[in-house]
N, C-alpha and C positions, 0 to 999 in steps of 0.2 A: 638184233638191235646193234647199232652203229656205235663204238667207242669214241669221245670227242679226243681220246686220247691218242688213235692209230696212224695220225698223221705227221705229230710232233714231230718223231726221231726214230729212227730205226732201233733205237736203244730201249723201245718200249716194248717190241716183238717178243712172245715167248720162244721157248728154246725148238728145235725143229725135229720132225720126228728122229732124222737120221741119230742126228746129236744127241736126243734123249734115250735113245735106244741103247747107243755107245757105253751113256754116262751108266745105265741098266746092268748092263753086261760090264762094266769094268768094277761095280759094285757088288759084282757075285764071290763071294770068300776073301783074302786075303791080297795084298798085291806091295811088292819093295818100295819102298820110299823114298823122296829127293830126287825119283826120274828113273832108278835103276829097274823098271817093270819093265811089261811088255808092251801097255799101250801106248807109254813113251816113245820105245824103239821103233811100234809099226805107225806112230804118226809121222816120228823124223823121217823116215824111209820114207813113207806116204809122199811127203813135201820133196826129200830129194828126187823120186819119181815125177813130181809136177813140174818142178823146175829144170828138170832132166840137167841136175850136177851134183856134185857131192857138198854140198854146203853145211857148214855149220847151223844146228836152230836149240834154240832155246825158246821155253816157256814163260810168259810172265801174266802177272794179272789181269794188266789193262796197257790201253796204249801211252797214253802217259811216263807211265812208267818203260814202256818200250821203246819208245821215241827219245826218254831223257836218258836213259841208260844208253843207249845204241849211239846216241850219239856224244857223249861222254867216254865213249870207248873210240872216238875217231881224234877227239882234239886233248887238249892241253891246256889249262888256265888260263896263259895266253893268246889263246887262238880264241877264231871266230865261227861263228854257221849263218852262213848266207840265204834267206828263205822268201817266200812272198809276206809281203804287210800283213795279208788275212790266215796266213798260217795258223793251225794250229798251235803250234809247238812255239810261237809267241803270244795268242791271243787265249787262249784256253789253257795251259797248263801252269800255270800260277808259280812261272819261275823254272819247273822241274831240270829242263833242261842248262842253263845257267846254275845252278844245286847241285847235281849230280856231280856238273865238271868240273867243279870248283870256280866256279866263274866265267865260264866262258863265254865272251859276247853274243848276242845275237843280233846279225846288222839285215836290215829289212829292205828289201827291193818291191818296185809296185810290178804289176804286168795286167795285159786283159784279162778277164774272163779267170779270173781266180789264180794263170800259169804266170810264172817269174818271167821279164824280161829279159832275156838273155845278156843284151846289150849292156843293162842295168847292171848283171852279176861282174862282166865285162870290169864294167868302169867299176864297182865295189872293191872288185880285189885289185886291179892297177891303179888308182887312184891315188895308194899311198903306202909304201915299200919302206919307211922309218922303223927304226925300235919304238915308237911313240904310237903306233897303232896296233890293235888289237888283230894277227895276220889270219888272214880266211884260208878256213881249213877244211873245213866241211859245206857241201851245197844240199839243201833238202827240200826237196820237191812232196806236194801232196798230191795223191792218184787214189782216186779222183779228187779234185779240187773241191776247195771249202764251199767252191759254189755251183757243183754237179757235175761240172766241166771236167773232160780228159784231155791228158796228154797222146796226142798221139803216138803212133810208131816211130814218124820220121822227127818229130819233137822229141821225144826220151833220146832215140840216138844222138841229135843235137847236144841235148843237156849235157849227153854224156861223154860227147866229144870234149863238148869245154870244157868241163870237170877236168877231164885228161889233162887238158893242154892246160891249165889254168894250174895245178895242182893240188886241187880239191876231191873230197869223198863225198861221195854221191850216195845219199840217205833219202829214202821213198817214206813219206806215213804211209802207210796204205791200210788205212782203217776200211777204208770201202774199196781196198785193190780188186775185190773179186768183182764188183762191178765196173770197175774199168776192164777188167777184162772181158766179161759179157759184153759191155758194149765196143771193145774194139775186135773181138771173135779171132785173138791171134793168141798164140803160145805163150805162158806166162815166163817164158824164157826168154821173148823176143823186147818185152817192154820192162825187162829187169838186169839180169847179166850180162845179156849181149848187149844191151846197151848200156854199159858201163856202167852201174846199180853195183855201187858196195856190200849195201846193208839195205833190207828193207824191214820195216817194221809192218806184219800181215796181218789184219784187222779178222779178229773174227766173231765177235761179240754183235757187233751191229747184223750179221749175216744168219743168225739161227743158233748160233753157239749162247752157253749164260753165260760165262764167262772168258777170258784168255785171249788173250796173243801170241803169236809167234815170231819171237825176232830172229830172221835169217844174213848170216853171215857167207856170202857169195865169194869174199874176200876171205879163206877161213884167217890170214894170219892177226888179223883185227879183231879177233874173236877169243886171243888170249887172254885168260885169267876173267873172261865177262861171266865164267860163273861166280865170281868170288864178287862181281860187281854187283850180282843177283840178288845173291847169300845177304852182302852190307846193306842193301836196299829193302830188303825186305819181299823178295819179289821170289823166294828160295820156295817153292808150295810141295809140304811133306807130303803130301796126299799129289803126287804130280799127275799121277793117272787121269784123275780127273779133269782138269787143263786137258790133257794132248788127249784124252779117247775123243772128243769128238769132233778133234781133228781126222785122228785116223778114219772115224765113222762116216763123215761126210765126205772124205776126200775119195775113199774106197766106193763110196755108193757117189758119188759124181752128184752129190746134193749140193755141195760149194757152189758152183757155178751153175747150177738150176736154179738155187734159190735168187742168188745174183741176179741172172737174166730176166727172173719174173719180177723182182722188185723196178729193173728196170722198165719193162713194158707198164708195169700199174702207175709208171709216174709219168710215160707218154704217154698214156691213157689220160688220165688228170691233168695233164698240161695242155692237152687236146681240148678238154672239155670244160676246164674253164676258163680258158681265151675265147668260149665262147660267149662270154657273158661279159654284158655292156661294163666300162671300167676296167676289166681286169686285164691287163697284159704280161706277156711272159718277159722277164728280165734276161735269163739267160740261158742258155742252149741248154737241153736235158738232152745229157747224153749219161748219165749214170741212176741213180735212185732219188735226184732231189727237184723239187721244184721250186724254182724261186717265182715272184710272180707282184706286180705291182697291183693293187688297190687302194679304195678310198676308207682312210682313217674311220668314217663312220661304220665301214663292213667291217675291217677286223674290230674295231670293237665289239660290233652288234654278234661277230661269228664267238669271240671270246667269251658274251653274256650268255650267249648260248652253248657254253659247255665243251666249245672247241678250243683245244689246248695248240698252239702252232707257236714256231718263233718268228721274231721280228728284226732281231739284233745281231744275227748272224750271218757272219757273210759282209753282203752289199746291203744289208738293213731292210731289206724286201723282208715279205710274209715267206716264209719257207715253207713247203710239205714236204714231206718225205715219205718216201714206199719201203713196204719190207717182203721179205718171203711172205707173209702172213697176210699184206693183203690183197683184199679180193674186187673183183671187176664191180661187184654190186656194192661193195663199200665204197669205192670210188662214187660210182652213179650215185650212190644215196647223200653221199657229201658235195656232189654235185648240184643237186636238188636243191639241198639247203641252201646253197649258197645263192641259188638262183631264188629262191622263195624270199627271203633277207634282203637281196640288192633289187627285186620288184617292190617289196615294201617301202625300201628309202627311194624307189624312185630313178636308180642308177642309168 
């Protein structure tokens, strides 16, 4: 039987075996507290191995809290963080990041397809050099974008050029990173510190993990005292094993970026097969885990009365789907189905 809920949000997926195994085994006897264990050690290890450099990482609950913390550790009260309009880290975290920093503004640039215009970041931060404005200090890119859309290779290096030149810290969400990297199939080195990536904040909750992020500090000297930042926020987890085992679990069994790539394929599959059906059109390129996709108000109604949970409001205001490691080519097709049986009914 078909869940109307498997297509909402990757955030509905249960945990995956790698990760539940981990979390199995890191629950056998005893283990230090506050991070001082061993599964702490062989995840950070894990992560400086994938990124191939010694970087600072710490554990936190959610992204939210890894995103406003992360970047709270870049500015100053009176600084700024320059992001796209659909960002995250201004439409979704109810402040956190302005909170953390004591204030710090957050000034919004538009760009296609969910990526910041460059141009735009450009004119934000030269625009105006007084004591009277709030000075941009941090630039924070999402990978992949709020609307499934990646950054590429030669795009990050861009970003990351300007950031340079401009004097900005360059902060990745990267809630769904591991699917930008399935879908660009290069080294997670190549579209983070080599291309001038301060801090990235590593999604791991949407990908098979229950819980946890990883905030990585590529810059370690920005990475002072961000445990004490941890500790005050509430983001300090006495039980840390459990966070970082199934990091270490999935990154050693190479499940990270399996799980990644097949979420990707089940939403090219699904974007494939219902741009086959009269009405529905694809909004925007799928190149990560999501599908956006325009239809007629009487279908998402009709798919809603029917038990199907999807959002509307996110993003570009399209119907959104979204794939997880969890689902399967015959869930696809069967949601496919309905959706074709429904827009025969009204006639579409």
């Amino acid at each position: 039987m078909i869940d109307g809920n498997m297509f909402a949000s990757d955030n509905y997926s249960g945990i995956c075996p790698s990760a539940w195994q981990a979390l199995e085994q890191a629950n056998r006897g005893f283990g230090r507290a506050y991070g001082d264990d061993e599964w702490t050690r062989r995840a950070c290890d894990a992560l400086r191995d994938f990124f191939e450099t010694d970087c600072q990482v710490f554990f936190v609950f959610n992204g939210t809290a890894g995103n406003s913390l992360a970047l709270a550790s870049l500015c100053r009260s009176y600084h700024s963080i320059i992001c796209h309009e659909l960002a995250h880290v201004e439409t979704d975290e109810c402040g956190a990041s302005e909170f953390f920093s004591n204030g710090t503004k957050v000034l919004l640039v538009p760009g296609a397809e969910g990526k910041v215009d460059l141009d735009a970041v450009r004119y934000t931060v030269e625009r105006r050099t007084d004591i009277h404005y709030p000075m941009p200090k941090a630039l924070s890119l999402t990978q992949s974008t709020e609307v499934g859309t990646v950054y590429s290779l030669n795009e990050m290096a861009a970003a990351g050029d300007l950031a340079q030149e401009l004097g900005l810290k360059l902060h990745i969400d990267g809630a769904r990173f591991a699917n930008a990297l399935a879908s660009l199939k290069v080294s997670p080195a190549d579209i983070s510190w080599r291309a001038g990536v301060d801090v990235l904040t590593f999604g791991g909750t949407k990908n098979g993990m229950p819980v946890g992020e990883a905030v990585i500090f590529f810059d370690r000297d920005l990475a002072q005292e961000f445990d004490f930042r941890c500790k005050q926020a509430g983001q300090l987890a006495s039980k840390m094993r459990f966070l970082a085992a199934p990091w270490a679990g999935m990154l050693e069994a190479g499940a990270l970026l399996d799980n990644a790539t097949h979420a990707n394929a089940m939403a090219r599959l699904l974007a494939q097969q219902l741009t086959r059906i009269a009405g529905i059109t694809q909004v925007h390129p799928v190149q990560g885990n999501a599908v956006f996709v325009q239809m007629p108000e009487t279908l998402i109604e009709s798919l809603h009365s029917a038990g199907w949970h999807f959002y509307t409001f996110i993003g570009s205001g399209h119907a959104r789907f979204m794939c997880s490691w969890q689902t399967r080519e015959e869930d696809v097709r069967g949601f496919v189905m309905e959706v074709e049986k429904l827009a025969c009914l009204q006639k579409i």
